[in-house]
Every structure is written in structure tokens, then in C-alpha cells.
C-alpha distance (Angstrom), angle and dihedral (degrees) to the residues before:
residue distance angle dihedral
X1 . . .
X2 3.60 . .
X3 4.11 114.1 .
X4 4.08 95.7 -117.4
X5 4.05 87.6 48.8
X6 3.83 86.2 54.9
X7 3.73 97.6 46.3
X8 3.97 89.1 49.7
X9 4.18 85.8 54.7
X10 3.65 98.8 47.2
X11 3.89 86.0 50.0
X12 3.55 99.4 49.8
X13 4.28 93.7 43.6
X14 4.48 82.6 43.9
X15 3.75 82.7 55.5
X16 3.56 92.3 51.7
X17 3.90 102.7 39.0
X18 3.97 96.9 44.6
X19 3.68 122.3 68.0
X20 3.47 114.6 -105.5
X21 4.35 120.9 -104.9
X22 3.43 103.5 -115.3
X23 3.73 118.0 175.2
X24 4.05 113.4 -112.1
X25 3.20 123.0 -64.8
X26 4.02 123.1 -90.6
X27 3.97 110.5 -126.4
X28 4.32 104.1 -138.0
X29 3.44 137.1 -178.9
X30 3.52 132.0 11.8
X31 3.67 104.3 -23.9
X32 4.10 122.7 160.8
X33 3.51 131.8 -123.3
X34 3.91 94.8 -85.9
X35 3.58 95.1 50.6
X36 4.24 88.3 55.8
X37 3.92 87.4 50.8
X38 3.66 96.1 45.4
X39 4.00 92.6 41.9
X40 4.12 88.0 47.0
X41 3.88 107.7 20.2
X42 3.95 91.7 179.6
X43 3.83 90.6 61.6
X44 3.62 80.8 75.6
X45 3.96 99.2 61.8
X46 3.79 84.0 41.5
X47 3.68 89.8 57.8
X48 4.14 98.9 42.9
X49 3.97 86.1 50.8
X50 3.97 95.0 50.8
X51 3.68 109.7 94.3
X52 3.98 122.2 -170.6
X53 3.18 142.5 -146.0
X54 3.78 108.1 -82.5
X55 3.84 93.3 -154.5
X56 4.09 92.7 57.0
X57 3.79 82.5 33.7
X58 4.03 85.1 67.5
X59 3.18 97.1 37.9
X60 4.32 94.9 57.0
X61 3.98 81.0 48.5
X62 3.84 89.3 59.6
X63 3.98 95.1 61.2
X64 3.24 102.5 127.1
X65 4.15 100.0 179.8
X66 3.76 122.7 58.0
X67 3.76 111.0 -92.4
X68 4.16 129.4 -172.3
X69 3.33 124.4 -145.5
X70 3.99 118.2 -175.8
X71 4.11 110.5 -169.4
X72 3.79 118.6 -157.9
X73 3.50 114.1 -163.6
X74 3.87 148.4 163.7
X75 3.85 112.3 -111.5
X76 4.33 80.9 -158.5
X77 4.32 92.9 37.3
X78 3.79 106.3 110.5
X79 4.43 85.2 -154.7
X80 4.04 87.4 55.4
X81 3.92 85.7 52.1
X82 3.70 94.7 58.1
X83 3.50 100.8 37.7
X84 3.94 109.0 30.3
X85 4.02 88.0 59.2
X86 3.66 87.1 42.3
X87 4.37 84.6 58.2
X88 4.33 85.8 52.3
X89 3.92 91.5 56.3
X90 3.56 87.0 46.0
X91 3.91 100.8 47.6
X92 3.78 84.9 49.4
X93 3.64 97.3 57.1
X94 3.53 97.2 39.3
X95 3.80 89.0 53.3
X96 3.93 90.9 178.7
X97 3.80 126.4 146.6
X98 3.40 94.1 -143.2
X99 3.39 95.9 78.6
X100 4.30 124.1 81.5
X101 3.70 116.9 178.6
X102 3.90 125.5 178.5
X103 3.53 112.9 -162.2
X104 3.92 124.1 -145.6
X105 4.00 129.6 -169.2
X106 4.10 113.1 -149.7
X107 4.04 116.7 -157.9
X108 3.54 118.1 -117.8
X109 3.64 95.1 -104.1
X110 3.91 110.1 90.4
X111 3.94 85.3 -155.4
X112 3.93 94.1 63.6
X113 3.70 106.7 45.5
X114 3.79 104.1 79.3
X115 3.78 90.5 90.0
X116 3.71 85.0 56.3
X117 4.08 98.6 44.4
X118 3.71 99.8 41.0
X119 4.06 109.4 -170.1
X120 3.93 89.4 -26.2
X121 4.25 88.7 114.2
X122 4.07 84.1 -133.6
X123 3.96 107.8 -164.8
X124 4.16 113.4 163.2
X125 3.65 120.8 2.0
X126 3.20 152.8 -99.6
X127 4.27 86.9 55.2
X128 3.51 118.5 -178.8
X129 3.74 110.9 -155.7
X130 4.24 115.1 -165.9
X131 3.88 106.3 -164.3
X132 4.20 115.4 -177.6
X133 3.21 122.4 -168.4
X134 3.64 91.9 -5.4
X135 3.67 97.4 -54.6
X136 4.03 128.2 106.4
X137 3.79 103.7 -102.7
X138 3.82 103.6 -179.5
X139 3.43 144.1 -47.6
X140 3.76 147.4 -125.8
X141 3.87 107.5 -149.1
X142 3.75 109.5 -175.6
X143 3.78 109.9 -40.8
X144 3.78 119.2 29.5
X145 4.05 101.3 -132.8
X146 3.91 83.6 -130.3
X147 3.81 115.1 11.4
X148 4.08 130.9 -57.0
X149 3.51 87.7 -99.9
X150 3.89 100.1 51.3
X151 4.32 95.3 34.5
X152 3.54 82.9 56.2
């Protein structure tokens, strides 16, 4: 057996015997805080090392009406690792009940994440999405023009 013939075979059975090298795995759907953590564990340092604006900080506390806030973000989008994180740190300080957030992951592929985004008209991610009362109040699409804590 010649040596490049032998090389070829080893490849092919390698190939078959290793597991392949996919690249990470995309977080979709509705998925919950937990799941985000335990899908990308260093979103929790990022989070613990954020620190908000105390005066918008004070100002979230104050809500005094319950308020929804659904987050679609990109488990791989380097914007929804600064600012999704950023929205943890800020939940736990707030510490209010009047706030209800569902949290859902979009796939890379723009062409594949209408199941996920419904009629929300989702552009650039991470979006924020405040509804009150039932109604969209604003939004935070990609980079707050402030902060999360003051755009919201």
C-alpha cells in the first residue's frame, strides 16, 4: 500500500471515529435566565462586574405598575453579551415584582428566526421590548443610547 493511499484511509476512518468540530451551540427559543448562564457561564462575571447607574437604578425601583419586558438576543452576538448581562445586574438590584421578563435566544441566521420573533418586526439584537398595560412601550435595539438602565 503506497504511503499517500494510507494517509487518505487513516483520514477518512479519523473522520469517522472523532466527533465532529462544530462551532458552539446557538441558545433558541424561550429559554430562562438559568439556561443563558448555564449555556454562557462567563455572562455571569460580566454581569457581577457591571455596575449601574444608581440614579436610573432608583428610578426602575419606583415602578409602581406591572411592566413586561421580553429580551431577544444572540447567544453568539458580541452586543447581546454586553448588554443582556448588563439587564441580570439590573433585575437584581431592582428586585421589584413588578417587573416579568421572558427571555428569547435567535440563531445566527436572520432567515430562521421568525418562528422565534413572531410579529415583534425584530431587526439587530439584543432588543429590549417594554410593554405596559399590554401595549409596546419602547425598545432598546442593540445599544441603549445611554445605558439599559437609563433607556429603560
Amino acid at each position: 500500500m503506497s504511503k499517500s493511499l494510507f494517509v487518505i484511509i487513516i483520514g477518512f476512518l479519523s473522520l469517522a471515529v472523532l466527533p465532529p468540530l462544530a462551532a458552539e451551540e446557538e441558545l433558541v427559543g424561550t429559554v430562562s435566565r438559568e439556561a443563558i448562564l448555564e449555556h454562557s457561564p462567563a455572562w455571569a462575571g460580566i454581569a457581577a462586574s457591571y455596575r449601574p447607574d444608581p440614579e436610573a437604578l432608583e428610578k426602575l425601583r419606583g415602578l409602581s405598575r406591572a411592566a413586561r419586558i421580553e429580551v431577544y438576543f444572540g447567544s453568539w452576538c458580541s452586543d447581546s453579551v454586553a448588554h443582556v448581562p448588563a439587564f441580570f445586574k439590573l433585575l437584581d438590584l431592582v428586585d421589584t415584582p413588578h417587573l416579568q421578563v421572558r427571555y428569547v435566544g435567535l440563531p445566527r441566521a436572520r432567515d430562521k428566526r421568525a418562528p422565534y420573533c413572531g410579529d415583534r418586526e425584530i431587526a439587530r439584537i439584543p432588543t429590549f421590548i417594554v410593554f405596559l398595560d399590554g401595549r409596546e412601550a419602547g425598545r432598546i435595539v442593540e445599544t441603549p443610547e445611554k445605558s439599559v438602565e437609563g433607556d429603560l
